[in-house]
N, C-alpha and C positions, 0 to 999 in steps of 0.2 A: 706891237703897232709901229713902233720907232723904228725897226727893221723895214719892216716892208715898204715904207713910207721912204725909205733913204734906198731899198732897190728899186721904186716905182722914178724916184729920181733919176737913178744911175741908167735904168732902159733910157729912159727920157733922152737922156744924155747921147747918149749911143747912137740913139735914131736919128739926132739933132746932126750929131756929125757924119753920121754914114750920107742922110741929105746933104750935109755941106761940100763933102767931099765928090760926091756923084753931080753936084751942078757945076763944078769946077771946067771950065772950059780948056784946049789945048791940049798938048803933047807933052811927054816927059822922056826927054832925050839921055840917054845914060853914052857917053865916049872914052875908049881905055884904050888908046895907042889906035892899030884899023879897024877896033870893034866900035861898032857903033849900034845902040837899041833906041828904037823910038816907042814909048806906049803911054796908055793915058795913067789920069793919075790914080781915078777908080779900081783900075787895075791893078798897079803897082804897088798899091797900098793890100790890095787880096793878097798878092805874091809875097808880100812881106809878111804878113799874117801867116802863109801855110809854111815860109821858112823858118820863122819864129817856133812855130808845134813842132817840125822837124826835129828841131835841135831840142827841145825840150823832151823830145822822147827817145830821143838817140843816148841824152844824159841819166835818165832815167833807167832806161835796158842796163848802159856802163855800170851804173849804182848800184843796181840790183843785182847785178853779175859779181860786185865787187864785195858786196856784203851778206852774199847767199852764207859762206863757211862759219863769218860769224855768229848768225841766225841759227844754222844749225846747229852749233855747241849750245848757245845760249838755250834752243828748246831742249837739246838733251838735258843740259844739266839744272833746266827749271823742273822739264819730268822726272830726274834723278830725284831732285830735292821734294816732287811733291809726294814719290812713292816715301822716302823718308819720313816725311811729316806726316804720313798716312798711318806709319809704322810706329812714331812714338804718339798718338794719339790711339791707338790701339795697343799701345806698352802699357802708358798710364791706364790704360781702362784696367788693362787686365792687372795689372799690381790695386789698382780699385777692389776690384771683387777676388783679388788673391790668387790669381792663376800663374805661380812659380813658373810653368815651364812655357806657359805662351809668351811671358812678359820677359823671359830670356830670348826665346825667338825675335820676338819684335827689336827689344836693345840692342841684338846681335843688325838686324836687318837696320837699324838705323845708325847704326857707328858705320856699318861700311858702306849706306849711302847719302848719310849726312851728319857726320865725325865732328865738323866744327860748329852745328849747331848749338846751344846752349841745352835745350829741350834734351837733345839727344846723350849729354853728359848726362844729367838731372836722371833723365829714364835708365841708363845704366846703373848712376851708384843707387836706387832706390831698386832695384832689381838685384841687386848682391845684396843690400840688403832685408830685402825679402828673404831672398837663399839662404841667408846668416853668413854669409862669403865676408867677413867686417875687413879682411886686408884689400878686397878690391874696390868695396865700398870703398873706403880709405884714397885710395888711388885715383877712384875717379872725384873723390872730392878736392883732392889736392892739384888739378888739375882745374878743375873750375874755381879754387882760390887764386891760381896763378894767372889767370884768365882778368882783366879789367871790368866785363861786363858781369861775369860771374863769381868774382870775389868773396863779399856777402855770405852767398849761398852757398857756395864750398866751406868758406868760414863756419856757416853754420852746423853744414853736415858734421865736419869735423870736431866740432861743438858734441852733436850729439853722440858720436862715435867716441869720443874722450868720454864722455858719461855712463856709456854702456863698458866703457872697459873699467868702471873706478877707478879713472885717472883726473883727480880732483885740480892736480896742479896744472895739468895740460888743456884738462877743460877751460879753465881761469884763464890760464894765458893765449888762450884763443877769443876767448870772450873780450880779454883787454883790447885784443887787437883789433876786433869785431867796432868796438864798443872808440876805437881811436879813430877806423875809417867812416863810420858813423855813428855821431853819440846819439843820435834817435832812433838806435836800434834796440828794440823793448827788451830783445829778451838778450842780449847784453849786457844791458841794464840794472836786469834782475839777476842777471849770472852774478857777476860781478857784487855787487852790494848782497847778497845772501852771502856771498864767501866771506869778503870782508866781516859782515853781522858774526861767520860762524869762527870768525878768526880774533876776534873781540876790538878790531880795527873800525871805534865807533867813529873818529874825526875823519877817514877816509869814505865809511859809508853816510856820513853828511854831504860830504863832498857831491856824491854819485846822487844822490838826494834831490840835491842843489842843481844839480846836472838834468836830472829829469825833469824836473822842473822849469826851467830855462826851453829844455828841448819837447815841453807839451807834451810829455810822455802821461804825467800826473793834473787834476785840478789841484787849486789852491788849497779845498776841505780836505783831500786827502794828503796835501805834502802836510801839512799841519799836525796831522794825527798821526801819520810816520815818522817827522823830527821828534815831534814827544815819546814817540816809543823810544826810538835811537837815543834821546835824551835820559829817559829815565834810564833804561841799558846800562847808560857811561856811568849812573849818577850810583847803581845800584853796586857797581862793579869798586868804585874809586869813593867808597861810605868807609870803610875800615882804613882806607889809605891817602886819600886827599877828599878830607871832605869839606874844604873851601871849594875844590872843582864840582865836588858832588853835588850839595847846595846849591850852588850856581845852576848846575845842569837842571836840578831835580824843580826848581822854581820857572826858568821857563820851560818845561816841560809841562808843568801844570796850568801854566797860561794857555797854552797850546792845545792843550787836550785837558780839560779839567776833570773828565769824570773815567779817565785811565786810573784803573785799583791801585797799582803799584806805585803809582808817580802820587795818588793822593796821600797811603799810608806812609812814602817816606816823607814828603814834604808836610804830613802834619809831626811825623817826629822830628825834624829837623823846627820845625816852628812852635812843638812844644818843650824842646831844649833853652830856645831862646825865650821862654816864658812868656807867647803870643800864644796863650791857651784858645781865645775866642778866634783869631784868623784860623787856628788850626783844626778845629771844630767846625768853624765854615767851610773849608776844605774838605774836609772828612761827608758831611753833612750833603755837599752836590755833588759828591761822587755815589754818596747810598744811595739818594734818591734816582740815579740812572742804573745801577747797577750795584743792590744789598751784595755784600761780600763779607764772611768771616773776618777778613782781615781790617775790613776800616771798621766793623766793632769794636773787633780788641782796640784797634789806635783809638778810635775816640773813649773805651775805659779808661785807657793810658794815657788819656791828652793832658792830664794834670797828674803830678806826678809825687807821691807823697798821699796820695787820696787813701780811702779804708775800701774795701771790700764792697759796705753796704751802701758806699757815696759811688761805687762805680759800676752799682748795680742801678742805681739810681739814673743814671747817667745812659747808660744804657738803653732803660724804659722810656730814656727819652727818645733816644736814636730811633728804636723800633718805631715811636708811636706816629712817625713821620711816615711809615709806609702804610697805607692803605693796608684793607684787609683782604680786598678783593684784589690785590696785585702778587703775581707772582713770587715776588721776592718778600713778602710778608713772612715767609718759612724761617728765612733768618735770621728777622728780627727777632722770634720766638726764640728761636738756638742761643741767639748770641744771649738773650735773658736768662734760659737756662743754665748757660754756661755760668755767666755771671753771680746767680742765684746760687751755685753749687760750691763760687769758692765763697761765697756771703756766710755760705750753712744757711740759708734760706731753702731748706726743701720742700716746705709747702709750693712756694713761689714758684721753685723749678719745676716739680711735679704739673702746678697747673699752666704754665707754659705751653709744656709736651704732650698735655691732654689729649689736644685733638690729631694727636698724629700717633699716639701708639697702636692704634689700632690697625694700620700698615705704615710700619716705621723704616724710615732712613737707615742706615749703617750711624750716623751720628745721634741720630734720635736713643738705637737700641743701642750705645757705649753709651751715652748720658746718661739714661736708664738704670744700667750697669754699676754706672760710677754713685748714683743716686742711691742704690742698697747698698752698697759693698762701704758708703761715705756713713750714712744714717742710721740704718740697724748693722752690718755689720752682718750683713745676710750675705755671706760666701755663696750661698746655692742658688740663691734668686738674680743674684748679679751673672754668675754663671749661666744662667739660662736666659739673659738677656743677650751675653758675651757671643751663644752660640745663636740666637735669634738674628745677630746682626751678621752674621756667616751669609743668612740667607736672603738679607734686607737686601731692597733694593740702594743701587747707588747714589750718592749724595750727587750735585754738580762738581765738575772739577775743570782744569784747565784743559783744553781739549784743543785739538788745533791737527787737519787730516787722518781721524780716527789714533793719534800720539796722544796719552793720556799723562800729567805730567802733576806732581806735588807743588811743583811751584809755576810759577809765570814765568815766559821765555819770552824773549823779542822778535824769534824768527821759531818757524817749525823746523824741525829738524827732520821732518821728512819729504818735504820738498823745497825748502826754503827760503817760504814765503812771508814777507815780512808782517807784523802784526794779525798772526794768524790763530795765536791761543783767544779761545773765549770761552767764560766762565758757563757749562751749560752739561746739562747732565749727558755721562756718554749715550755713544749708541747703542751700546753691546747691553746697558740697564736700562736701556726704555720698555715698558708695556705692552705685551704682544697678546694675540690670543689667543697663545698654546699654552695646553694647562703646567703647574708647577710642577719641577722633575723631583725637588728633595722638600718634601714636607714638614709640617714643627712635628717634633718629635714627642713623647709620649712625657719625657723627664724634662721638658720646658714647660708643655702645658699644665704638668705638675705644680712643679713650682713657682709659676706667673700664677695659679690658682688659688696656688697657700696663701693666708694673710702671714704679714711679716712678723717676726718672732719681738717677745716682749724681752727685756733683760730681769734677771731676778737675781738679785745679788743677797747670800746669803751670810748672818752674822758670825761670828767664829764660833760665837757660847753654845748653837744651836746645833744640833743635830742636821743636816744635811739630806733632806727624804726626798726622791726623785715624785715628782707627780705623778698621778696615775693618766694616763694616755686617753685623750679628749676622743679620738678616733682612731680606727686602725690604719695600719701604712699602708699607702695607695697603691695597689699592684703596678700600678702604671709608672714608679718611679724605680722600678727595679727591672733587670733582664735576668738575672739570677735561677735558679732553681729554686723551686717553693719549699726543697727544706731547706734553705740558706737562711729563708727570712724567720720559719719556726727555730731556728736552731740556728743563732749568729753566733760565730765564735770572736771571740775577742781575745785578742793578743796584747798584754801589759808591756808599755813601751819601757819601763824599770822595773824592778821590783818595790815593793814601797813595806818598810819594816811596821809590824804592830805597833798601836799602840790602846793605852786602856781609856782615849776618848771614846766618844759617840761612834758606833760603825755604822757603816753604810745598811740601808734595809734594805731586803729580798729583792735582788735584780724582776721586774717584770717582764715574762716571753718579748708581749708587742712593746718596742718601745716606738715614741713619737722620731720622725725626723728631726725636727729642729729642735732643741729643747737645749738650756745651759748648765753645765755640769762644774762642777769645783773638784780639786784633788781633797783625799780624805787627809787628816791630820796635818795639816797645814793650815793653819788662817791664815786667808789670802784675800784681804775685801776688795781686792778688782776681781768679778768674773772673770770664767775665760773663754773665749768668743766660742759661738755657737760651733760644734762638730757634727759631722756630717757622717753617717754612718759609712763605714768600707763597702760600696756597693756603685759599682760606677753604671752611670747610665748610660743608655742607646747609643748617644752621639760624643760618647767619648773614644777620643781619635788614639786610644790606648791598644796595649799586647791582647788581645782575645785568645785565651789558651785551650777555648772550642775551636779555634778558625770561624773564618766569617762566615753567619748564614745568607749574606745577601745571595739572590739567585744571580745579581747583576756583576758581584766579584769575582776574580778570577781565582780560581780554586788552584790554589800553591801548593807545593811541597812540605816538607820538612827541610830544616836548614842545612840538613846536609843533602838535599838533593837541591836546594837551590843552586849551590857551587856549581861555578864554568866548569869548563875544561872536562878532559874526561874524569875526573870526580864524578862531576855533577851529574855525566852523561850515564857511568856506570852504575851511579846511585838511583836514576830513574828508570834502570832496568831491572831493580828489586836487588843488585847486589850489597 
């Protein structure tokens, strides 16, 4: 509205003075030596007007005449550059959907019509690297590192190309440099502080820490819970050798992160040394409740030091009784009781712990088990058949961190190296699937898990020695043997044992029982001696089979001398 209102002026204007000058009266006389013009002023002022456009188009033609050559490089080489950028926009596509040999085409047609582009660098080295070409990859990286806009970005290719070649030192020192031109560059960042983490350089990867942080790489919750890894790390590393630094480290570590496993069990053994039994128990205590772990059990058994067995089993049942029962981690608190209960010689206790999980047991559930016959009766074969039940058990949790399965806790994975990456949590490869089971219980477990556990019968010297007669006969199922093995056991005397005119032994019986306790004849010996197991090995013994295997799934071998390489072997399995 403001425009037109200031051109409706400006006509106004115009009109005003085209009238003023048109009622102007007289002559306007122009004299140059004996020229002389006379005209009015009306006129004079037209004439001035059409000489005025003259020269403005006279200047105009020169102009245009003078900067036609310019114009036409400048379009050429704007059409150059746009067939270029036509070309690496159709490079990147095709290195997109993986078209090796278009995406050469293109990188070829863009270096030689737009070379100093950035784009055009970029679309080349990602195109050898497509090819797997890593020396020109290389080249064209080093060439946008030398570049001020492309620096970075070279640095980084170069990054990756150190990586791919297992060049750990070369990657590093590219990352440093990455990481010096800008320290808010992430994966610099992480280059760098995983090496250091994997080079046990915890005060420098504080540093880089500290650095992220600064540079809003990290929030506040997470630089928190990474100082405390990196703290417990130092504190775990310098416990045998400076454990004034370690203690130091390992305390605020636990400020920081109170319910990290590792930083809670040292720092309650460091605070049950110094005879702070109840801070350490505190300690111990908010880290179960985020995360039950085997290990803050034992520490909190251990937190007093000098305790009995049945005061740390006591201690214990306290622990657990803090996790719910409908929580996940309720499993452990039952283990760590069994555990507990087992060096007690509480095996009522432990037994009822593990109740509700034999029926599909852990790997730790079926060695408790294990440890519970083999500790209590003294049943060699029933702990055995637990031994192998746990072959089969699924897996307990463990530290896990990138499919890396690990016995203890680490600060970084070592498979990509990433910081605070282990967590406690059952693998993948043992989770529940719904393909049926490949290796079933076998015929001499469910034996055995069937048997009740054998009594001890300890017989006096004075008496005669008479084997009982067999409650039932031996269960087919615990034998692979030939069925006259079992009518007809031969038995082999591990000495000879000289006559004497005591009590003799009575008529051996065909069937004898599996479990049953024997004493040697002529010797008074009032300790028993532990239950024997007849010579008869079962299914799932990973023993010499002198049939060879029946499974239809094993590979059906030689003889040992046509196992042999070479031409032995070769000659041997052509029957010679």
């Amino acid at each position: 509205m403001l425009r037109i209102v200031l051109f409706l002026v400006l006509i106004a204007l115009a009109g005003a003075g085209a009238a003023w000058i048109a009622d102007q009266p007289g002559d306007l006389v122009l004299t140059a030596g004996g020229f002389r013009a006379s005209t009015t002023l009306p006129r004079f002022v037209f004439l001035l007007g059409l000489f005025a456009a003259a020269v403005v188009l006279a200047w105009s033609i020169l102009t245009t005449l003078w900067r036609t050559p310019g114009r036409l490089r400048r379009r050429r080489h704007e059409k150059r550059h746009a067939r270029g950028r036509h070309a690496i926009t159709h490079g990147l596509l095709a290195i997109g959907h993986g078209d090796t040999a278009l995406a050469r085409r293109h990188a070829d047609t863009a270096r030689r019509l737009a070379g100093n582009d950035p784009l055009a660098l970029l679309l080349h080295a990602q195109s050898a690297q497509l090819e797997g070409n890593r020396d020109e990859a290389q080249r064209a990286f080093r060439a946008m590192a030398e570049r001020e806009d492309t620096r970075l970005l070279g640095l980084r290719g170069l990054f990756i190309e150190a990586q791919r070649a297992d060049d750990a030192v070369g990657a590093v020192m590219i990352a440093e440099e990455a990481i010096r031109l800008s320290p808010s560059s992430t994966w610099a960042s992480h280059a760098v502080l995983g090496f250091r983490c994997a080079r046990g350089d915890w005060s420098g990867a504080l540093a880089i820490l500290d650095s992220n942080l600064s540079a809003g790489l990290i929030d506040k919750q997470a630089y928190r819970r990474q100082r405390g890894v990196l703290l417990t790390a130092r504190a775990l590393e310098l416990e045998t050798m400076d454990r004034d630094v370690a203690r130091e480290s390992v305390m605020e570590a636990i400020k920081l992160a109170p319910t990290l496993v590792p930083a809670a069990v040292l720092a309650a053994k460091f605070e049950s040394e110094a005879h702070q039994v109840r801070r350490a128990m505190k300690l111990v205590e908010a880290a179960w409740l985020a995360n039950p772990h085997p290990d803050l059990a034992d520490a909190y058994a251990h937190v007093k030091l000098g305790d009995s067995a049945r005061q740390r089993l006591q201690r214990v049942e306290t622990l657990a009784a803090k996790t719910p029962a409908d929580k996940a981690g309720h499993v452990e608190g039952q283990l760590a009781i069994a555990r507990a209960a087992i060096d007690a010689s509480e095996f009522d206790r432990a037994r009822a712990a593990l109740a509700p999980y034999v029926n599909d047991p852990t790997q730790r559930v079926a060695l408790l088990m294990a440890e519970i016959e083999r500790t209590e009766h003294g049943d060699g074969g029933r702990a055995r058949a637990w031994t192998l039940r746990a072959v089969r058990a699924r897996h307990d949790p463990a530290w896990t961190a990138d499919g890396y399965v690990s016995d203890r806790w680490r600060p970084v994975s070592p498979v990509t190296g990433r910081l605070d990456a282990f967590q406690w949590q059952t693998p993948v490869a043992s989770l529940p699937s719904d393909r049926g089971t490949t290796i079933e219980s076998s015929a001499f477990e469910e034996a055995m898990l069937a048997a009740p556990p054998p009594k001890r019968v300890t017989a006096s010297p004075s008496e005669s020695p008479v084997e009982p007669a067999p409650a039932a006969p031996i269960p087919a199922a615990q034998d692979n043997s030939p069925a006259a093995a079992l009518e007809e056991p031969a038995v082999t005397p591990a000495e000879p044992v000289d006559p004497v005119p005591a009590p003799a032994e009575s008529a051996p019986v065909a069937a004898t029982p599996v479990f049953r306790t024997r004493t040697d004849l002529g010797k008074p010996a009032p300790a028993p001696i532990p239950a024997v197991v007849p010579i008869v090995r079962a299914p799932d013994d990973p023993g010499i089979d002198d049939e060879g295997p029946s499974d239809e799934f094993t590979e059906q071998i030689g003889t040992p001398k046509a196992q042999a390489g070479g031409w032995r072997g070769f000659w041997s399995r052509w029957g010679a």
